[in-house]
C-alpha positions in Angstrom: -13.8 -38.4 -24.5 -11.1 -36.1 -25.8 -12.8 -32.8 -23.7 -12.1 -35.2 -20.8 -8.4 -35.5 -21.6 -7.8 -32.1 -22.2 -9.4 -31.3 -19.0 -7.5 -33.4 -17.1 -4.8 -32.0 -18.8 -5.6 -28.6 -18.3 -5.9 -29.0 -14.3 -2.4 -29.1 -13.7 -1.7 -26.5 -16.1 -4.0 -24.1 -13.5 -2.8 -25.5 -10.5 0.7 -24.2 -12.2 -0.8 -20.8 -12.7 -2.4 -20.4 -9.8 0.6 -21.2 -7.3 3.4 -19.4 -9.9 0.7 -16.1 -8.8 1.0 -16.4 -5.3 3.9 -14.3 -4.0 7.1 -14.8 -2.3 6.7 -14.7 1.4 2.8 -16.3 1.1 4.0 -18.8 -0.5 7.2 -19.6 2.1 4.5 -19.8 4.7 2.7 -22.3 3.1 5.6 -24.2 1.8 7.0 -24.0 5.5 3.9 -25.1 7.1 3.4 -27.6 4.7 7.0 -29.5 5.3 7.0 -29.2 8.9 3.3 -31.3 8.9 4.9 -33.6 6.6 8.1 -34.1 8.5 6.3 -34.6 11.3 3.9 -37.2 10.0 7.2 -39.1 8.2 8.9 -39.5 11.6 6.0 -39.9 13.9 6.5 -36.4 15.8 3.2 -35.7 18.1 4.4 -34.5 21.0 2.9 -30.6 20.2 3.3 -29.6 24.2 6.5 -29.5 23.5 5.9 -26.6 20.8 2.3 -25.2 21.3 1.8 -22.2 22.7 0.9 -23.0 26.7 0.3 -19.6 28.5 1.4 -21.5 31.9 4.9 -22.7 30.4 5.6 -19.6 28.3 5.2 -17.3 32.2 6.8 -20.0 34.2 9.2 -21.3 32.1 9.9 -18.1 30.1 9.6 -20.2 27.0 9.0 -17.3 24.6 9.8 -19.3 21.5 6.4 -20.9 21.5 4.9 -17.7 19.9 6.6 -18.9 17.1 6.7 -22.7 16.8 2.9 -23.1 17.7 2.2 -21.0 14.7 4.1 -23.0 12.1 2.6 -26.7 13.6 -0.7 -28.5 12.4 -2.2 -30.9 14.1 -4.4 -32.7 11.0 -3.7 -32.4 7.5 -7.2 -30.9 7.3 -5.7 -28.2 9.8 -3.1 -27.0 7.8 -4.8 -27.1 4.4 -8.3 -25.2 5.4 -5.4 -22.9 7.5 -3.2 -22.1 4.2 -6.2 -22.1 2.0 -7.5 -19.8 3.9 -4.4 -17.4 4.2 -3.2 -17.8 0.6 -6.1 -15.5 -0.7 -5.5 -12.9 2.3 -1.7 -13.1 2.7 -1.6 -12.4 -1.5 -3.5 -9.5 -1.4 -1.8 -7.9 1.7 1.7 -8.5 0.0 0.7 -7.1 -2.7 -0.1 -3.9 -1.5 2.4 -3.7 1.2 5.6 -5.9 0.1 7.2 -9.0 0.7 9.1 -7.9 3.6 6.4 -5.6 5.3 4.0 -9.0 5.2 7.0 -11.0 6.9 6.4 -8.0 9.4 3.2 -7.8 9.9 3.2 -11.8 10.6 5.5 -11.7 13.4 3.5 -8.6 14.6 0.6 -10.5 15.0 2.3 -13.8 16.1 3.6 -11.5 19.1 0.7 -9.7 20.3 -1.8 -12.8 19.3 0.6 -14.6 22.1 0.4 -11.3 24.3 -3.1 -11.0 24.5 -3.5 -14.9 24.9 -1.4 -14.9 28.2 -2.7 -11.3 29.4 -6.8 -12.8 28.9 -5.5 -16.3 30.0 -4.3 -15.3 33.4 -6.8 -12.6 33.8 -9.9 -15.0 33.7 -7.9 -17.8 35.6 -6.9 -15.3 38.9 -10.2 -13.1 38.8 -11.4 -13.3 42.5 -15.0 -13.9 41.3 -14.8 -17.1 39.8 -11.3 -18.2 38.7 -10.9 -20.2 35.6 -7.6 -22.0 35.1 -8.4 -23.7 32.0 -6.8 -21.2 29.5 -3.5 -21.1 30.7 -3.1 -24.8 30.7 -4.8 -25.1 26.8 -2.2 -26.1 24.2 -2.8 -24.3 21.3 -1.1 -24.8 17.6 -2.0 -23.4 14.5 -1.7 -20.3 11.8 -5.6 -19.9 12.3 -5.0 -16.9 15.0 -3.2 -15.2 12.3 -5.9 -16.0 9.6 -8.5 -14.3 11.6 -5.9 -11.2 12.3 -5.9 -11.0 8.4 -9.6 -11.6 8.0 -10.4 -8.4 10.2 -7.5 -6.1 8.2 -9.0 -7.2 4.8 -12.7 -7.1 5.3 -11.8 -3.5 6.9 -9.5 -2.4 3.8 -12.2 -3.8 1.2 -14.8 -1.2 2.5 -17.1 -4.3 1.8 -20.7 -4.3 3.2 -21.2 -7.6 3.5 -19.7 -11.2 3.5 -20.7 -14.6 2.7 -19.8 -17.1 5.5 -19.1 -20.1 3.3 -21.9 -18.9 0.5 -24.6 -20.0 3.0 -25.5 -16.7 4.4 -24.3 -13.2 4.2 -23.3 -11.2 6.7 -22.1 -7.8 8.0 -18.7 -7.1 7.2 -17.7 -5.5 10.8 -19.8 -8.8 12.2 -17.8 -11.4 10.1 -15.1 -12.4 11.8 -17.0 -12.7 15.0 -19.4 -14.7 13.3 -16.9 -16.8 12.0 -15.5 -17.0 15.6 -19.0 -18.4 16.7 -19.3 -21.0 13.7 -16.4 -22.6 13.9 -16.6 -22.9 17.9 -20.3 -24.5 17.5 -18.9 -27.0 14.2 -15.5 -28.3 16.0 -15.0 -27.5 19.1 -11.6 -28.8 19.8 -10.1 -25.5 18.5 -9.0 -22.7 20.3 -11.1 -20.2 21.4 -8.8 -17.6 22.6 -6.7 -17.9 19.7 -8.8 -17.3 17.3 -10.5 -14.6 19.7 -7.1 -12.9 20.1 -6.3 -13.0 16.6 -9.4 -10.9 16.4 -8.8 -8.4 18.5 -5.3 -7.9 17.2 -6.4 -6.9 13.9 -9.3 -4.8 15.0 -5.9 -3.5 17.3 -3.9 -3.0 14.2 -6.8 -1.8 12.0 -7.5 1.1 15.1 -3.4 2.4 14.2 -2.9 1.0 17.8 0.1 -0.7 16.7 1.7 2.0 14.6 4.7 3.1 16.7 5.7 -0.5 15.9 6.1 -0.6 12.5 9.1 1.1 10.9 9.2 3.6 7.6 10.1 2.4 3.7 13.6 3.8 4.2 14.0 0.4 7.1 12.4 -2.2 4.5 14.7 -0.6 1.8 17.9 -0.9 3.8 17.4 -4.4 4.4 16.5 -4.9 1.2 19.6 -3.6 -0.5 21.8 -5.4 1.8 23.4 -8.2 0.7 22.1 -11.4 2.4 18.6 -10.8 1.3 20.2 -10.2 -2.7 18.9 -13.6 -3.2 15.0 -13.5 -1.9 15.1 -10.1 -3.4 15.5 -11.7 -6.9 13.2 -13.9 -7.0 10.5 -13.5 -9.6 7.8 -13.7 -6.8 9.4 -11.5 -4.5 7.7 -7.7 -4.3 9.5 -5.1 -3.2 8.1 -2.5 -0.4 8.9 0.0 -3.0 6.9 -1.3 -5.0 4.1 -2.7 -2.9 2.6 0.1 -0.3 4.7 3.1 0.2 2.9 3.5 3.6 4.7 2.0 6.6 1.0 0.5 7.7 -2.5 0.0 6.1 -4.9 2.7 6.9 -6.3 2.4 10.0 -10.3 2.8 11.6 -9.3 6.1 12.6 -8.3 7.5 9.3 -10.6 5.4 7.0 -13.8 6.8 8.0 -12.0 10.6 8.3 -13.4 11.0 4.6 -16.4 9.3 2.9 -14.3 7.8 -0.2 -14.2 4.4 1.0 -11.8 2.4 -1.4 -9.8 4.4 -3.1 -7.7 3.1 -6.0 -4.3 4.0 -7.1 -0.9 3.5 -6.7 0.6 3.6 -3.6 3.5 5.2 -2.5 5.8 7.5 -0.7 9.2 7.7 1.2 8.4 7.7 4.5 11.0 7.8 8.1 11.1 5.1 10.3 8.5 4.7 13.1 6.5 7.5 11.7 3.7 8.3 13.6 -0.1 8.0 12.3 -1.1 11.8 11.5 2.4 12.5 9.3 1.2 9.0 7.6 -1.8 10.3 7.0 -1.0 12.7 5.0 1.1 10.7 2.7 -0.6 7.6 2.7 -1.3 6.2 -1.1 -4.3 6.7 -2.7 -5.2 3.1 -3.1 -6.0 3.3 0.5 -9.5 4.7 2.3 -9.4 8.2 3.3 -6.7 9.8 1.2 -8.2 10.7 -2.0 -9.2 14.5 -0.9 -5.4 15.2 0.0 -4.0 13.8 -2.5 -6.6 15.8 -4.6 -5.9 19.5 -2.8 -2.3 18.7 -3.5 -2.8 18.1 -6.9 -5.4 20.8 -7.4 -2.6 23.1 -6.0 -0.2 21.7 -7.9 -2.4 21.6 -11.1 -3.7 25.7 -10.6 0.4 26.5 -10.6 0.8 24.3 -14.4 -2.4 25.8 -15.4 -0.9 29.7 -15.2 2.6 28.4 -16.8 0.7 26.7 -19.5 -1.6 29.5 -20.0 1.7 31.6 -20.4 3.0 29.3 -22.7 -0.4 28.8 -25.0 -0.1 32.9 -24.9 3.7 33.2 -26.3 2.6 30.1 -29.3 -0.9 32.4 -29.9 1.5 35.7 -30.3 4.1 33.3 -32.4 1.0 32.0 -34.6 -0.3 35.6 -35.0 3.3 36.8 -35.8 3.1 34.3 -38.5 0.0 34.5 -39.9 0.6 38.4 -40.4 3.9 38.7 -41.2 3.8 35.4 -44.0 7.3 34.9 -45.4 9.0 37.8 -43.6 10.3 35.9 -41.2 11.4 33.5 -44.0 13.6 36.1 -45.6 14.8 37.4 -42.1 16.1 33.8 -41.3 18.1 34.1 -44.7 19.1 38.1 -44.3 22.6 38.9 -43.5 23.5 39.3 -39.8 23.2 43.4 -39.2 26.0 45.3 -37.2 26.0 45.7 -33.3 25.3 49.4 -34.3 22.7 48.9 -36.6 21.2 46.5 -34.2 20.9 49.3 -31.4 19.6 52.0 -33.8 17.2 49.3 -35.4 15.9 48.5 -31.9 15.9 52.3 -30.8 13.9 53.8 -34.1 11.2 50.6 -33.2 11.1 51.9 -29.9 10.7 55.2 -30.9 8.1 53.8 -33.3 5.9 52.0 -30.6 6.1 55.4 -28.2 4.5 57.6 -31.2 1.6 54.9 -30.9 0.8 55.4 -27.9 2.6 52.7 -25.5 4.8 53.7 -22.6 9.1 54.1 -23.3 10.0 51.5 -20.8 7.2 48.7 -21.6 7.7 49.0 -25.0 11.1 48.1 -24.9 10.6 45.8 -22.4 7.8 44.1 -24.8 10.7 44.4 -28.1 13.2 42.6 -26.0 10.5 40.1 -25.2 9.5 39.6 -28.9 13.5 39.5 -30.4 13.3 42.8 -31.9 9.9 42.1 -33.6 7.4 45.0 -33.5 4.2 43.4 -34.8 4.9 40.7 -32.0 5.4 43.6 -29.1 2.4 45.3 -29.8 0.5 42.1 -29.6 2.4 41.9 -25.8 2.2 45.2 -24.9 -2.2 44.9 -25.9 -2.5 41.6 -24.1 -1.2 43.7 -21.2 -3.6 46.4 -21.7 -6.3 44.1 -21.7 
């Protein structure tokens, strides 16, 4: 009886965690969709043509702000809760790695050419001079579901997955899931849009293929914005992640450059400074390595990088070797020098002449061995152990 309480107790105490995890803009989303539906059903609104996205209405009427408004309405409470439980998961992840504000990007980016590719298919099949098909541009659609399968292409292609289980029923191939996906919920309820979901698709398969990159603007954009003042308050926010500290990259890695090296998934931090509307191969080359495809540049950089430390450090192990050597033989001289008076400027220079002198009668070279006694600070057992590492 008391495991049951504390269970019950517990629940709430998760629920907590788990919604205090999402982050800032994935959570707006779902609090914004959420209100609307409930506004909506307090005051009776069901007059969706008025905001759904009609392909005839948007061209005719130029009523452009149905991109937006059909993406934020729900027709069914079971719309907008398998819609946001479906995008918490994906929208998390995604602004995580690329940052609050990039996320808020990339959903109006898909709104807009989800709606673009809608009208452009709509009209294409409904004036074709082989069978004309007007049903599509007179379909109301609503929903967040076209950007839910947008997101569901860019993360199955950035998890480097094989395979994916369509509602733990049945695996499937990863580049096949979405479509799949497409097909079952088409067969299961078929009131929904077709060409929504279809054209959410095909814009993250778009996006995915870099097709969209001369849209998307560098780190130095996001950080502007996000240093400005009216944002100071979002910015904040515990929840909020910056696009400095999310992906450095001013887009995930696309087709093209994932499969441009065999290292799949790489993981790692992510980031560099990048100009605005940077184009695909300069973001190549600086793209994190948390993303596919990156891990051998970063790595020849670093191995260049790492060969140049190696010969200073070398250097440096040498001079501490000669030091210890100096010590080892010498024992407490250089105790007693430390404690010696300070010698003349002239018995410096006839000190450091008669040890040059001293190191020519060996055998070594005028000019190296003084080079070697200025080296060592007037130390001759330390010169000749430079001037014999040079021999060698």
């Amino acid at each position: 009886m008391r495991s049951n309480i504390v269970s019950e107790a517990g629940l709430p105490t998760r629920i907590s965690q788990w919604w205090g995890a999402v982050p800032f803009i994935t959570s707006s989303v779902v609090i914004v969709c959420g209100f609307i539906y409930l506004v909506c059903l307090l005051i009776g609104y069901d007059s969706f043509t008025e905001i759904c996205f009609l392909p005839s209405a948007v061209v005719s009427q130029f009523q452009v702000y149905r991109i937006y408004t059909a993406i934020i309405f729900h027709g069914s409470l079971l719309h907008v809760l398998f819609n946001m439980l479906a995008f918490v998961p994906l929208g998390s992840e995604l602004e995580r790695i690329m940052g609050s504000l990039r996320l808020l990007h990339l959903v109006v980016l898909l709104a807009t050419t989800n709606a673009i590719l809608h009208l452009l298919i709509a009209f294409v099949v409904a004036y074709n001079p082989l069978q004309p098909y007007p049903l599509f541009i007179n379909e109301c659609a609503i929903g967040f579901s076209g950007i839910v399968f947008s997101m569901i292409v860019i993360e199955t292609n950035l998890s480097g997955v094989q395979s994916r289980s369509v509602f733990g029923l049945f695996n499937v191939p990863a580049k096949w899931y979405a479509w799949i996906l497409l097909v079952v919920f088409q067969i299961l309820m078929t009131n929904v849009s077709l060409l929504g979901h279809l054209c959410g698709i095909l814009s993250g398969f778009a996006y995915t293929y870099g097709l969209f990159n001369f849209l998307l603007a560098g780190s130095s954009f996001y950080s502007s914005i996000e240093s400005s003042s009216f944002l100071s308050a979002c910015v904040r926010r515990p929840r909020y992640i910056m696009c400095t500290g999310g992906s450095p990259s001013s887009y995930l890695p696309t087709h093209s450059n994932t499969n441009t090296t065999s290292s799949g998934w790489a993981s790692g931090g992510i980031l560099q400074n990048l100009s605005s509307l940077m184009p695909q191969r300069e973001t190549a080359d600086q793209d994190s390595q948390r993303f596919p495809g990156q891990g051998r540049t970063l790595g020849s950089a670093r191995t260049q990088a790492a060969s140049d430390s190696d010969l200073s450090l070398q250097a440096r192990l040498l001079d501490d070797h000669l030091s210890e050597g100096r010590q080892s033989t010498a024992d407490n001289v250089g105790s007693a020098r430390a404690v010696a008076e300070t010698p003349t400027p002239n018995q410096i220079s006839g000190s450091f002449d008669e040890m040059v002198e001293k190191l020519v009668t060996i055998g070594f070279e005028k000019t190296q061995a003084e080079v070697a006694l200025a080296a060592a600070d007037g130390d001759p057992n330390l010169a000749v152990e430079i001037l014999m590492s040079q021999m060698e």
